[in-house]
MARKOL-893131 format. One record per residue: residue number from 1; x, y, z of N, C-alpha, C in turn. Coordinates in pm, 1 decimal. Example, Ala and Ser with C-alpha at 12.3 -4.5 7.8 and 13.67 -1.06 7.14 Angstrom:
REM MARKOL-893131
<rec><figu>1</figu><n_xx>1319.0</n_xx><n_yy>-569.0</n_yy><n_zz>780.0</n_zz><ca_xx>1230.0</ca_xx><ca_yy>-450.0</ca_yy><ca_zz>780.0</ca_zz><c_xx>1320.0</c_xx><c_yy>-330.0</c_yy><c_zz>780.0</c_zz></rec>
<rec><figu>2</figu><n_xx>1285.0</n_xx><n_yy>-225.0</n_yy><n_zz>708.0</n_zz><ca_xx>1367.0</ca_xx><ca_yy>-106.0</ca_yy><ca_zz>714.0</ca_zz><c_xx>1290.0</c_xx><c_yy>3.0</c_yy><c_zz>787.0</c_zz></rec>
REM end
This chain:
REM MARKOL-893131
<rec><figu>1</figu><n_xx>-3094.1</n_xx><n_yy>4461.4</n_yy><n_zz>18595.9</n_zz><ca_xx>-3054.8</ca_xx><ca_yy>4552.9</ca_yy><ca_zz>18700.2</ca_zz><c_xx>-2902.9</c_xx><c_yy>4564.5</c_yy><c_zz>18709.4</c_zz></rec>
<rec><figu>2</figu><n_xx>-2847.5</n_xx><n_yy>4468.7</n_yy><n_zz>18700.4</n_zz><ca_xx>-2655.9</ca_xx><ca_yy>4469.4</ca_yy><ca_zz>18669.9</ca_zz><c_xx>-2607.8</c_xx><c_yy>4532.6</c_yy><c_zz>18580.7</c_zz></rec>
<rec><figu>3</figu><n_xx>-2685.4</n_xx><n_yy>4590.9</n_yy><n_zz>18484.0</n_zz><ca_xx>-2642.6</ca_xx><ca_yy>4735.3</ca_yy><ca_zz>18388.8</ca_zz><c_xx>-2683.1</c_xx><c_yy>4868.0</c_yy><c_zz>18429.5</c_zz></rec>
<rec><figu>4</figu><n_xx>-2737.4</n_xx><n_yy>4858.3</n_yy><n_zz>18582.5</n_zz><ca_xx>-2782.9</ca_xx><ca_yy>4955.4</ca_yy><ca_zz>18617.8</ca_zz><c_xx>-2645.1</c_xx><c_yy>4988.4</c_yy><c_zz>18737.1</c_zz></rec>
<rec><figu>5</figu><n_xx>-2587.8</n_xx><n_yy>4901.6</n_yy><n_zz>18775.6</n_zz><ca_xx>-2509.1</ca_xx><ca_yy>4882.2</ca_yy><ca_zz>18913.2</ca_zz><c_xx>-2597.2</c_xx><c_yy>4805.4</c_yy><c_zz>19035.0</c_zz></rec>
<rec><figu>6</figu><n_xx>-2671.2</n_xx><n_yy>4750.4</n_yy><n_zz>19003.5</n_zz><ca_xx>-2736.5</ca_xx><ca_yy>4659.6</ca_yy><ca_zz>19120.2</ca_zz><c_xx>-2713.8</c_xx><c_yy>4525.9</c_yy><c_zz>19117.9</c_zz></rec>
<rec><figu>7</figu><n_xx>-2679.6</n_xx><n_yy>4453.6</n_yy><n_zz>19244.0</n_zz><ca_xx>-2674.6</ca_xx><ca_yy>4313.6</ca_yy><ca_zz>19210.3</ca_zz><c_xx>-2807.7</c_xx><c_yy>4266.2</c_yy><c_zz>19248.4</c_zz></rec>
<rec><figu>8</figu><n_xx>-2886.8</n_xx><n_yy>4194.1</n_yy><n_zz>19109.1</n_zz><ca_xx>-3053.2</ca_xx><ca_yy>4122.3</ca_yy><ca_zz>19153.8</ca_zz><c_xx>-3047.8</c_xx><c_yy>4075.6</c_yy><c_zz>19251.1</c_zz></rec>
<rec><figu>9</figu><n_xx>-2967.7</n_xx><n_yy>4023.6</n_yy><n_zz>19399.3</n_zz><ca_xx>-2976.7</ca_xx><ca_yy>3950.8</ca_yy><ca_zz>19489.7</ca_zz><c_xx>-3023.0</c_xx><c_yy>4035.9</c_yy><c_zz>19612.8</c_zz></rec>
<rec><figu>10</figu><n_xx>-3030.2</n_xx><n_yy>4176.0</n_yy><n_zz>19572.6</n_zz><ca_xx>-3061.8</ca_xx><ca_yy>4290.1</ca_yy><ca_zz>19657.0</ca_zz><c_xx>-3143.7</c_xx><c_yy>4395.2</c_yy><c_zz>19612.1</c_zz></rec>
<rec><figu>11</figu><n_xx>-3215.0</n_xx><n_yy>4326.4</n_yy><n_zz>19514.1</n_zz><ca_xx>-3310.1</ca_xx><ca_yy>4393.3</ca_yy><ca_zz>19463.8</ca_zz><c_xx>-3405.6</c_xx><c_yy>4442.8</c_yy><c_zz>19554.8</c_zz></rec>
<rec><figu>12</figu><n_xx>-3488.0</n_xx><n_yy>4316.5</n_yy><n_zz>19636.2</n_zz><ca_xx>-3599.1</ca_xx><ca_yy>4371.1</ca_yy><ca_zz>19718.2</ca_zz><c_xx>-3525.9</c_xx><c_yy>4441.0</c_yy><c_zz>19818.6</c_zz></rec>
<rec><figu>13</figu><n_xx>-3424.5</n_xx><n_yy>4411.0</n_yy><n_zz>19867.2</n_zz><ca_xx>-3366.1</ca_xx><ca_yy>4532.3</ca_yy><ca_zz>19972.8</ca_zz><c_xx>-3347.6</c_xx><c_yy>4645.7</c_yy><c_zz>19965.8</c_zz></rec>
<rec><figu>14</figu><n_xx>-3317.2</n_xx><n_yy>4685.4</n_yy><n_zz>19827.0</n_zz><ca_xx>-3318.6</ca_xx><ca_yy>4849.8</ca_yy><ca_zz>19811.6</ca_zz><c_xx>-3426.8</c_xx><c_yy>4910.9</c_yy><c_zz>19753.4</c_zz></rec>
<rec><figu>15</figu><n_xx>-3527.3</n_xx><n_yy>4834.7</n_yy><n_zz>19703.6</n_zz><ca_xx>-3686.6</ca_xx><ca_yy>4853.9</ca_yy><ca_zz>19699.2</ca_zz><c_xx>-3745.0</c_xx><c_yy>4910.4</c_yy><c_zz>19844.9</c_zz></rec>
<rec><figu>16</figu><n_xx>-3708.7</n_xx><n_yy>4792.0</n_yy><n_zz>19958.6</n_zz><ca_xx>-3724.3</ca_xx><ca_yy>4806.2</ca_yy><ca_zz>20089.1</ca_zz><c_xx>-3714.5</c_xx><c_yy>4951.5</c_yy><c_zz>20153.2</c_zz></rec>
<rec><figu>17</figu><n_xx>-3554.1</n_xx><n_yy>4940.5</n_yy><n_zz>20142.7</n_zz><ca_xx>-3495.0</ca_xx><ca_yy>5083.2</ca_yy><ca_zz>20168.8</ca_zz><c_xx>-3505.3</c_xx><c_yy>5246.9</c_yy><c_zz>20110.2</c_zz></rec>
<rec><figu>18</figu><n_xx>-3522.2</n_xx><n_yy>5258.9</n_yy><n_zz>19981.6</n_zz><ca_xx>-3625.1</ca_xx><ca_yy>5353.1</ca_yy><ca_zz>19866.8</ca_zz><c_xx>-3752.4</c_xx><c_yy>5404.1</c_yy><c_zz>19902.2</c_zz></rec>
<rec><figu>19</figu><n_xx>-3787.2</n_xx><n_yy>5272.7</n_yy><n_zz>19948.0</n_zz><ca_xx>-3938.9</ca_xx><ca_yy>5351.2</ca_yy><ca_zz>20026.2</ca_zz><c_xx>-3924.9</c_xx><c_yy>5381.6</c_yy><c_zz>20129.3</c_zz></rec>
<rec><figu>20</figu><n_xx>-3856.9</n_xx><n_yy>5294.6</n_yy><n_zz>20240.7</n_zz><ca_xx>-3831.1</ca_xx><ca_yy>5372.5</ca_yy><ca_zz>20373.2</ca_zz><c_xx>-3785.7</c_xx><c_yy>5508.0</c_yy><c_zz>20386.2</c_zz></rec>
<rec><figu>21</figu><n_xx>-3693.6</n_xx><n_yy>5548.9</n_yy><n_zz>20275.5</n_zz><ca_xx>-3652.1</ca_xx><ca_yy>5686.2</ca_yy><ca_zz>20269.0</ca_zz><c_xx>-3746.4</c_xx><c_yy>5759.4</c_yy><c_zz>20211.2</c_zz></rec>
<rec><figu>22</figu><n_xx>-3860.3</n_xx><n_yy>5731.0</n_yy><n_zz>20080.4</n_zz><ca_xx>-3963.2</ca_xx><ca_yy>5830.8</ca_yy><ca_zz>20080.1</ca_zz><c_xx>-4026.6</c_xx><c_yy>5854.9</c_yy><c_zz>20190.3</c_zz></rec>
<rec><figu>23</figu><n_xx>-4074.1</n_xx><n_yy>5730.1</n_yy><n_zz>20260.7</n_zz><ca_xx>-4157.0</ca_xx><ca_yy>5758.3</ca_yy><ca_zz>20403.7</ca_zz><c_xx>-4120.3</c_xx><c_yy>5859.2</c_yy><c_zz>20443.4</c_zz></rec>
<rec><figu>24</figu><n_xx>-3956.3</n_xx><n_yy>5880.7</n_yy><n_zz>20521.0</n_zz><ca_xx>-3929.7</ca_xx><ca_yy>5950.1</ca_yy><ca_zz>20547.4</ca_zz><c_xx>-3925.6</c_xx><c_yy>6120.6</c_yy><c_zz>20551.0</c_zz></rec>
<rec><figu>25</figu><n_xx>-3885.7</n_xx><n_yy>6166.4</n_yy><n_zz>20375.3</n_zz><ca_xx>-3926.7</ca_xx><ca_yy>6241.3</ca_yy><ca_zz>20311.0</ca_zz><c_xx>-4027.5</c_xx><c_yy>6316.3</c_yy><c_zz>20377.7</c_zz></rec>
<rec><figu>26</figu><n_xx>-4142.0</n_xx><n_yy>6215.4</n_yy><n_zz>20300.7</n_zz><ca_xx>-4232.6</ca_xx><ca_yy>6278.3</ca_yy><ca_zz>20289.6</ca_zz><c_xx>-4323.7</c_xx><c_yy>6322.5</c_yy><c_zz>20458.8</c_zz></rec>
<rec><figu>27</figu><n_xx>-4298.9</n_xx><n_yy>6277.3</n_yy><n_zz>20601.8</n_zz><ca_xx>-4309.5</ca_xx><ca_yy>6267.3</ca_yy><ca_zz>20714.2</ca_zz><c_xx>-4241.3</c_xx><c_yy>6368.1</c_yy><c_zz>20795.6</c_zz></rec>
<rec><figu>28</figu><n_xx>-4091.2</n_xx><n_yy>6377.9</n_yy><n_zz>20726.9</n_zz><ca_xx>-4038.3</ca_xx><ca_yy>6517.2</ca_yy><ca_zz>20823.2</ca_zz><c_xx>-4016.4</c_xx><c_yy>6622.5</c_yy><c_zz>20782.3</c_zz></rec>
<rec><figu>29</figu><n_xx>-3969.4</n_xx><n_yy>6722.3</n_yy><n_zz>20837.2</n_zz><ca_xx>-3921.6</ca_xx><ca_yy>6844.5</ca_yy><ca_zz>20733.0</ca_zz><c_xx>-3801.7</c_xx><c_yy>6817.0</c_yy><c_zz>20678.2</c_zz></rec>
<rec><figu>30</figu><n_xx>-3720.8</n_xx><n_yy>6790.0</n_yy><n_zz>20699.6</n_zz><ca_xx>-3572.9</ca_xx><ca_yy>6749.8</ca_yy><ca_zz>20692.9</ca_zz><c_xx>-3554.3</c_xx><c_yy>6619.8</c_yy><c_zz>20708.6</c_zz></rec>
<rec><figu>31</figu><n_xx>-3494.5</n_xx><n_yy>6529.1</n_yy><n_zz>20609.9</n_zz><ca_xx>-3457.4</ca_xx><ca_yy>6403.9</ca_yy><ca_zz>20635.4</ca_zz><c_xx>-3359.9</c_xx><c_yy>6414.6</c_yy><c_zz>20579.2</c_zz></rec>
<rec><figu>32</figu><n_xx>-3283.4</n_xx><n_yy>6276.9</n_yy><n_zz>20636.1</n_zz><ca_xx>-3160.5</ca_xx><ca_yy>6214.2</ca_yy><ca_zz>20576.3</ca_zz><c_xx>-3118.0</c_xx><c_yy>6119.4</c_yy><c_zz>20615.2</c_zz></rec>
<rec><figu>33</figu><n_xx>-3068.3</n_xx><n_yy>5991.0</n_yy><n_zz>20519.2</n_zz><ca_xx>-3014.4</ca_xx><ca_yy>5899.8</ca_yy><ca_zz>20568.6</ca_zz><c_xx>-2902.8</c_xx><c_yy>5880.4</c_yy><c_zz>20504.9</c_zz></rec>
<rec><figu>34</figu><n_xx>-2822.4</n_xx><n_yy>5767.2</n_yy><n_zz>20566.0</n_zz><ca_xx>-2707.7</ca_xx><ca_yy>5684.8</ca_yy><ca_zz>20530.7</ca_zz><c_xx>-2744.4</c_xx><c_yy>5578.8</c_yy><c_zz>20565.2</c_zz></rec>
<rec><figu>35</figu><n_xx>-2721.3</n_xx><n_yy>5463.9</n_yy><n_zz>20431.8</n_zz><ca_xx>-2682.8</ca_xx><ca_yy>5374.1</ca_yy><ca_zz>20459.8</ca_zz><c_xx>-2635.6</c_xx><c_yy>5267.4</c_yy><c_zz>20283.7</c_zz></rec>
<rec><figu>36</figu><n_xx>-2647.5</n_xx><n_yy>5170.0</n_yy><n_zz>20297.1</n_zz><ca_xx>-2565.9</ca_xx><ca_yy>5083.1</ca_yy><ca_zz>20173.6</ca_zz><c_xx>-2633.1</c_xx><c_yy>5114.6</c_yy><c_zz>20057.6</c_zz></rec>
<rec><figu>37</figu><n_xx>-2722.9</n_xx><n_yy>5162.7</n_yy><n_zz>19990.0</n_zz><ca_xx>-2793.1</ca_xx><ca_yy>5144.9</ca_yy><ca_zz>19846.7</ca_zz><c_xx>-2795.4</c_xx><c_yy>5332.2</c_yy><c_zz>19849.9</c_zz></rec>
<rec><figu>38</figu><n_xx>-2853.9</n_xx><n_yy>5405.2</n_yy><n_zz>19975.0</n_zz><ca_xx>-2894.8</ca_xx><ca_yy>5561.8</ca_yy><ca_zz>19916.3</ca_zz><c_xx>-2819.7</c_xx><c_yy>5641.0</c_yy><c_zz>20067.9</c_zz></rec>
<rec><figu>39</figu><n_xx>-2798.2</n_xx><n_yy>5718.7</n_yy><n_zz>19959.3</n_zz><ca_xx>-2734.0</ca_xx><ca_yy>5829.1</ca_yy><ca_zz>20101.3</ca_zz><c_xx>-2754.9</c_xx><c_yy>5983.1</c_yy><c_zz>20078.4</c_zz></rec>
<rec><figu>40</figu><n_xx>-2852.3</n_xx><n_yy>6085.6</n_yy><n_zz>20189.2</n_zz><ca_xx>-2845.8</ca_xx><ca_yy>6179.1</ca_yy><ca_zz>20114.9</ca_zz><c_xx>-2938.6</c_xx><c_yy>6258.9</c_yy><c_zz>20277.0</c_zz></rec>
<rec><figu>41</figu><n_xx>-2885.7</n_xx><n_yy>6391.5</n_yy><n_zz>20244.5</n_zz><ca_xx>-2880.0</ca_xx><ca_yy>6467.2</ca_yy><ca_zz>20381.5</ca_zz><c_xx>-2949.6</c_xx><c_yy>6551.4</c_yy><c_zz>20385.1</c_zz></rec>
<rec><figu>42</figu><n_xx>-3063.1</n_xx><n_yy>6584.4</n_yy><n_zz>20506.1</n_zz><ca_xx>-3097.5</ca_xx><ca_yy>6723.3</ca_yy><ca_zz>20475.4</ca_zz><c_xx>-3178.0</c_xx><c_yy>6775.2</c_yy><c_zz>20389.2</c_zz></rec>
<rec><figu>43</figu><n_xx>-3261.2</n_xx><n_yy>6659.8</n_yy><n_zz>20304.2</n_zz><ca_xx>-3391.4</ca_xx><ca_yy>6652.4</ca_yy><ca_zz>20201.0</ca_zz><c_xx>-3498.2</c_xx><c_yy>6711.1</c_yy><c_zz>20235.7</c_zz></rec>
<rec><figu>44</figu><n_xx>-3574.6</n_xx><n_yy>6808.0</n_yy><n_zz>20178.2</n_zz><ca_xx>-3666.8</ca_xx><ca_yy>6872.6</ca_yy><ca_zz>20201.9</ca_zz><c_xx>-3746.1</c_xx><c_yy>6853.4</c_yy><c_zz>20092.5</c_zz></rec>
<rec><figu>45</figu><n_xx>-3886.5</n_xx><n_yy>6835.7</n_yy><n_zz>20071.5</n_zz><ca_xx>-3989.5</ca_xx><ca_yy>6765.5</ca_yy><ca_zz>20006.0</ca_zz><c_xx>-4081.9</c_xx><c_yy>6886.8</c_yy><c_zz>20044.2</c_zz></rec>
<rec><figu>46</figu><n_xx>-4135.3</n_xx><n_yy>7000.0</n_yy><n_zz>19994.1</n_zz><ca_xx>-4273.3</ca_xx><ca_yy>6987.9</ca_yy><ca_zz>19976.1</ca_zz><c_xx>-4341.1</c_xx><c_yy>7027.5</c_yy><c_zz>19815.3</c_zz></rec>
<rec><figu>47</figu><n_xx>-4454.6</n_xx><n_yy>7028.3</n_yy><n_zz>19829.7</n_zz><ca_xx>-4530.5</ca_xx><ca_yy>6989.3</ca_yy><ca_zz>19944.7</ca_zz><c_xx>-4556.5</c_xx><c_yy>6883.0</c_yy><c_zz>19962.2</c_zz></rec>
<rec><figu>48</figu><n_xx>-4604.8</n_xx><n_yy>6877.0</n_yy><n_zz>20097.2</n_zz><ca_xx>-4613.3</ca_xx><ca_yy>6723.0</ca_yy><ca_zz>20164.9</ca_zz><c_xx>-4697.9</c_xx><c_yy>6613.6</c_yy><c_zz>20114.6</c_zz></rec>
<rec><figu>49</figu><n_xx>-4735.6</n_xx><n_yy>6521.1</n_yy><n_zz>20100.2</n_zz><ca_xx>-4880.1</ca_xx><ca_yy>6462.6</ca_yy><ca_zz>20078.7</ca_zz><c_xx>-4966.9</c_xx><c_yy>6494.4</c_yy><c_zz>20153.1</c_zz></rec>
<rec><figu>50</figu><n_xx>-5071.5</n_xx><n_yy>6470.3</n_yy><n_zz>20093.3</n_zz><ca_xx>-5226.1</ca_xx><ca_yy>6524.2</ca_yy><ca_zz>20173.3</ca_zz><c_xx>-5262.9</c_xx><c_yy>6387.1</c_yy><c_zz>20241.0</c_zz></rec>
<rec><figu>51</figu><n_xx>-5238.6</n_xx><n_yy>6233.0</n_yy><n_zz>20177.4</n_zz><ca_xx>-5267.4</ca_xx><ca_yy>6101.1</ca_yy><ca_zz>20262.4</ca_zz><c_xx>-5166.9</c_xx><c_yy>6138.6</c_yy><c_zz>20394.9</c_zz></rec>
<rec><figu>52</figu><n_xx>-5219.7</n_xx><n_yy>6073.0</n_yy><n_zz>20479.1</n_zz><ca_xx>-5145.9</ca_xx><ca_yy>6037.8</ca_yy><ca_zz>20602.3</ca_zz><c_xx>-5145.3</c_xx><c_yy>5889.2</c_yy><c_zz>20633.7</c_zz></rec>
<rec><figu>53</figu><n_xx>-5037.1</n_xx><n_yy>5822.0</n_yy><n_zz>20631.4</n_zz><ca_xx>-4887.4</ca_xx><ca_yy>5888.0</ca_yy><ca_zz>20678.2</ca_zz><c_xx>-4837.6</c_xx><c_yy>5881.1</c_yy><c_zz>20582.0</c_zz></rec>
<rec><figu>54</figu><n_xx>-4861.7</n_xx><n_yy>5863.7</n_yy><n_zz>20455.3</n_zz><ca_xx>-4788.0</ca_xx><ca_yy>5876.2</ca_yy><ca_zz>20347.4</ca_zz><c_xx>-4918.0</c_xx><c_yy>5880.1</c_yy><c_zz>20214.9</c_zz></rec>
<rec><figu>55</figu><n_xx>-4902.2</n_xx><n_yy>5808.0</n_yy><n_zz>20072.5</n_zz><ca_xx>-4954.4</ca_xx><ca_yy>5822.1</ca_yy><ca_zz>19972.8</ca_zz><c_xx>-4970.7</c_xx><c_yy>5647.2</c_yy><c_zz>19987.8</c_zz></rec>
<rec><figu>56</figu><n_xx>-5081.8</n_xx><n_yy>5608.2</n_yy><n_zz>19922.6</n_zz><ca_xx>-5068.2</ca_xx><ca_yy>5441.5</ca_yy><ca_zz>19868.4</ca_zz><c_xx>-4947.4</c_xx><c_yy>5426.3</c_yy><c_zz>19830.7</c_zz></rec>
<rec><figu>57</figu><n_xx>-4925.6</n_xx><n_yy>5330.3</n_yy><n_zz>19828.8</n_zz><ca_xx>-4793.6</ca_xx><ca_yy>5276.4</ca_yy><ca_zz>19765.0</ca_zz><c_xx>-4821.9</c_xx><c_yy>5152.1</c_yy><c_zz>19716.9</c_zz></rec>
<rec><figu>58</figu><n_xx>-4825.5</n_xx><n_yy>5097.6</n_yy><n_zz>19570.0</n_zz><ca_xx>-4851.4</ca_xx><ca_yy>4994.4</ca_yy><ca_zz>19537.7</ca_zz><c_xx>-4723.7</c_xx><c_yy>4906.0</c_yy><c_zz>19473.4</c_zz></rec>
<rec><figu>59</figu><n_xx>-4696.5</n_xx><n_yy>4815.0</n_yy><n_zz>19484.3</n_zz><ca_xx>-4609.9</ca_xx><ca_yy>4733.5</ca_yy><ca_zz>19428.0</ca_zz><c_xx>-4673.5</c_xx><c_yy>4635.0</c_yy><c_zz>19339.0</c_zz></rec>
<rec><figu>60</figu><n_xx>-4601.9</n_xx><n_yy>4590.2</n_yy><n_zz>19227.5</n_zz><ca_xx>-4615.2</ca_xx><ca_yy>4470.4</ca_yy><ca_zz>19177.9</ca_zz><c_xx>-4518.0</c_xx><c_yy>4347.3</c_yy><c_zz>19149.0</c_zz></rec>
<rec><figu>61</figu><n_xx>-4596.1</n_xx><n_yy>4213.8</n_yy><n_zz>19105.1</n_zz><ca_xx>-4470.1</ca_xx><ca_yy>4140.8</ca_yy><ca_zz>19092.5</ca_zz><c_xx>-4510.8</c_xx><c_yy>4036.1</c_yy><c_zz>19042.0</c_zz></rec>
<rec><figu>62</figu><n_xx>-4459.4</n_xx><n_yy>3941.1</n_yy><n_zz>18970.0</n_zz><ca_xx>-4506.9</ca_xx><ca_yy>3804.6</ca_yy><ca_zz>18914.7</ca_zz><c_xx>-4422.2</c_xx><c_yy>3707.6</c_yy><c_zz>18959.6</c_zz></rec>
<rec><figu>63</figu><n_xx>-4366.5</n_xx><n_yy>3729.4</n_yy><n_zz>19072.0</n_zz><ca_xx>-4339.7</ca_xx><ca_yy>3604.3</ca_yy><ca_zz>19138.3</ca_zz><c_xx>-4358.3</c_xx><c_yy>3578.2</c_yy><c_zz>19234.5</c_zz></rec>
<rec><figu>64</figu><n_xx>-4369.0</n_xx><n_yy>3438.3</n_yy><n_zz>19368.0</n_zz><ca_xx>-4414.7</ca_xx><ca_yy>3423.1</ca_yy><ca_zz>19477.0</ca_zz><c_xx>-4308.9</c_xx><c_yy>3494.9</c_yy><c_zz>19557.4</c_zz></rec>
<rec><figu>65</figu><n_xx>-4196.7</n_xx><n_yy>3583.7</n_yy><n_zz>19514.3</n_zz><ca_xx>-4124.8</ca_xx><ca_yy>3619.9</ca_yy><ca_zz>19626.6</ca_zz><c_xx>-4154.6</c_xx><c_yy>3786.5</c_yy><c_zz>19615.6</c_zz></rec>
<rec><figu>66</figu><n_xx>-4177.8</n_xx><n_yy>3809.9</n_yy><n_zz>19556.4</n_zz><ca_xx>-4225.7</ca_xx><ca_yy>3916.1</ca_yy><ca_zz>19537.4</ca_zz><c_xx>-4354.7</c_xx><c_yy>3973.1</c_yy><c_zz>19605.3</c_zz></rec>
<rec><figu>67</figu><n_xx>-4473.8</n_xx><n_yy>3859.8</n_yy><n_zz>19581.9</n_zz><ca_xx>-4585.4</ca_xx><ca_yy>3881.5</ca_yy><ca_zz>19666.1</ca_zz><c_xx>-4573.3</c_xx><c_yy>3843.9</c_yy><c_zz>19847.1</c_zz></rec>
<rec><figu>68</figu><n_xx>-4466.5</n_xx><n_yy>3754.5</n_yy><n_zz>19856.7</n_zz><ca_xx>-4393.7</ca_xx><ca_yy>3757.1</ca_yy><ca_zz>20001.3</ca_zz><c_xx>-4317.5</c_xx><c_yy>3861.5</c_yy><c_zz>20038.5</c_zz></rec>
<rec><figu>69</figu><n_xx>-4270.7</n_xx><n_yy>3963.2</n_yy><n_zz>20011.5</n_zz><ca_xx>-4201.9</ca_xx><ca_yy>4064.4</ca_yy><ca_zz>20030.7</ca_zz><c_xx>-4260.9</c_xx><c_yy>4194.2</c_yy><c_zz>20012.7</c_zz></rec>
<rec><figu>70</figu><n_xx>-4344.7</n_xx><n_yy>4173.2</n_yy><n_zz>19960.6</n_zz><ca_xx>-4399.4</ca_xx><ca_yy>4366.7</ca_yy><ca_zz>19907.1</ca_zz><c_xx>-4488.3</c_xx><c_yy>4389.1</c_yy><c_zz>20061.0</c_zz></rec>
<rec><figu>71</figu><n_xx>-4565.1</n_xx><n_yy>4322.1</n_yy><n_zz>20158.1</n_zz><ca_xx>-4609.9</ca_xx><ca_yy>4354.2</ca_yy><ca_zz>20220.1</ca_zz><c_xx>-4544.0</c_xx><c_yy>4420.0</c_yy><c_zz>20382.4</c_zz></rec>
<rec><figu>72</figu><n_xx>-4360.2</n_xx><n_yy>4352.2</n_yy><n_zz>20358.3</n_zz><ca_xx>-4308.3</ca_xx><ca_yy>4415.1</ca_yy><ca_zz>20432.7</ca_zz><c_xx>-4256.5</c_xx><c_yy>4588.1</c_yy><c_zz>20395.9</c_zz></rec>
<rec><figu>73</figu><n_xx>-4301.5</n_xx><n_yy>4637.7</n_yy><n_zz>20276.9</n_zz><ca_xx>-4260.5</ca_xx><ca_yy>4768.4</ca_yy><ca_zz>20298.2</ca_zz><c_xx>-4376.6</c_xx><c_yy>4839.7</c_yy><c_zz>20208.9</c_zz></rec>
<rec><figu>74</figu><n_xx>-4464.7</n_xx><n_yy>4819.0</n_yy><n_zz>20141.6</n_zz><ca_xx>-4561.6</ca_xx><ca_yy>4851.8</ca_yy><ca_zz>20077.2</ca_zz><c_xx>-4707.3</c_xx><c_yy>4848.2</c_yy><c_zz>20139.3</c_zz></rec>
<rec><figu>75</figu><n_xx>-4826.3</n_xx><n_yy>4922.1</n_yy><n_zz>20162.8</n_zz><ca_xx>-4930.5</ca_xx><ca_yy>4895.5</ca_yy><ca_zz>20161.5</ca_zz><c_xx>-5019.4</c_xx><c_yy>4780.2</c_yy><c_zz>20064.6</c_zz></rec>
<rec><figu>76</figu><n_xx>-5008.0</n_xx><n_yy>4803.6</n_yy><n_zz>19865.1</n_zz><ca_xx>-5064.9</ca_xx><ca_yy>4707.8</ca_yy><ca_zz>19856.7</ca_zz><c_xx>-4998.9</c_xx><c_yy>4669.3</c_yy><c_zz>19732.3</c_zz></rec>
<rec><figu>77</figu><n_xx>-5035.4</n_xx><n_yy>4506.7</n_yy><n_zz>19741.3</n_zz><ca_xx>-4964.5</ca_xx><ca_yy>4443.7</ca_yy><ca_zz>19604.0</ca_zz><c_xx>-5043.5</c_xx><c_yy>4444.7</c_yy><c_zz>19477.5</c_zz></rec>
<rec><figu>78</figu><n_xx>-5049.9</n_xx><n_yy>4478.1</n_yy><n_zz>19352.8</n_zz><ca_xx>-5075.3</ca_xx><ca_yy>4409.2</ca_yy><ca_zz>19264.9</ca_zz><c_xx>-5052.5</c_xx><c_yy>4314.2</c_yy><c_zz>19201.5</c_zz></rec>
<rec><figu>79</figu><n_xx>-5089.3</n_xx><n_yy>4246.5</n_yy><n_zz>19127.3</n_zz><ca_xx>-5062.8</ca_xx><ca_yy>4113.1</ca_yy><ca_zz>19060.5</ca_zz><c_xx>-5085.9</c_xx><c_yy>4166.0</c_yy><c_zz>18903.5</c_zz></rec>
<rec><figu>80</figu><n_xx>-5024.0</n_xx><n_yy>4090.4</n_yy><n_zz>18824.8</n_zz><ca_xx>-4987.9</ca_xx><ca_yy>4131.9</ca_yy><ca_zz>18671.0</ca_zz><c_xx>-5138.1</c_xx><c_yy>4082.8</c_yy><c_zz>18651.6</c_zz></rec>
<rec><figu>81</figu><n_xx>-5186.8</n_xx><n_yy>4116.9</n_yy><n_zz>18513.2</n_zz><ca_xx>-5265.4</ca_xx><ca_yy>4068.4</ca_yy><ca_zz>18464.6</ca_zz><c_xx>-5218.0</c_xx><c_yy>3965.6</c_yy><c_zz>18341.5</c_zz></rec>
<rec><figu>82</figu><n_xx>-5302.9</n_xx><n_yy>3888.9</n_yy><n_zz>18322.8</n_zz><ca_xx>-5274.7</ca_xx><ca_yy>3750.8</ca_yy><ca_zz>18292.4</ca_zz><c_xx>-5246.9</c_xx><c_yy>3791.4</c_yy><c_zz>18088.9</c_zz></rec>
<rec><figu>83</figu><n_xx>-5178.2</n_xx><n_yy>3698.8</n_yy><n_zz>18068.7</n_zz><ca_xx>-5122.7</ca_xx><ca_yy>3758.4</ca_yy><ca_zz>17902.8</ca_zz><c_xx>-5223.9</c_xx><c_yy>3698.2</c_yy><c_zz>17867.3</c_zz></rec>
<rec><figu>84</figu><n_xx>-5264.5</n_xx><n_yy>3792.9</n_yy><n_zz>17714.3</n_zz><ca_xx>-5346.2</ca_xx><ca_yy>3808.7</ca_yy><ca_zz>17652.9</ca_zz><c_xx>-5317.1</c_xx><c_yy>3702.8</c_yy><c_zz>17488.8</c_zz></rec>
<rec><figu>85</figu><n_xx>-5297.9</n_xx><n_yy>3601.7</n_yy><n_zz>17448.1</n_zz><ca_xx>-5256.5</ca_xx><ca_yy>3600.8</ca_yy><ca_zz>17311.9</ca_zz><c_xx>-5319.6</c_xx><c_yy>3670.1</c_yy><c_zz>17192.3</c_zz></rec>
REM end
């Protein structure tokens, strides 16, 4: 992610925040936010989703912090499937 411009220590935070702003999106006619990772004004999305209040949203992750964290901004977690040799 540090060749991307992210520092990994804020990874799940702007995961966090990414979706809070689709929520958004996809919920009003007009959104916009500011704040530290995305900034952007006045977004208009349609068409809307047909789920209410939003679409599933699934996350995944293969670590225990990951499966501790996805439930604060995600509906549901997946888990990797197990390697195959």
């Amino acid at each position: 992610m540090e060749n991307h411009g992210i520092n990994f220590k804020n990874h799940f935070k702007l995961l966090a925040k990414h979706t809070e702003f689709m929520k958004e999106i996809w919920n009003h006619e007009k959104a916009g936010q500011n704040g530290d990772f995305v900034e952007f004004k006045d977004i208009i999305c349609y068409p809307k989703p047909v789920q209410r209040p939003h679409p599933p949203i699934i996350f995944g992750g293969a670590t225990p912090r990951a499966r501790e964290a996805a439930p604060a901004f995600v509906g549901r977690f997946a888990a990797p499937l197990p390697r195959v040799a």
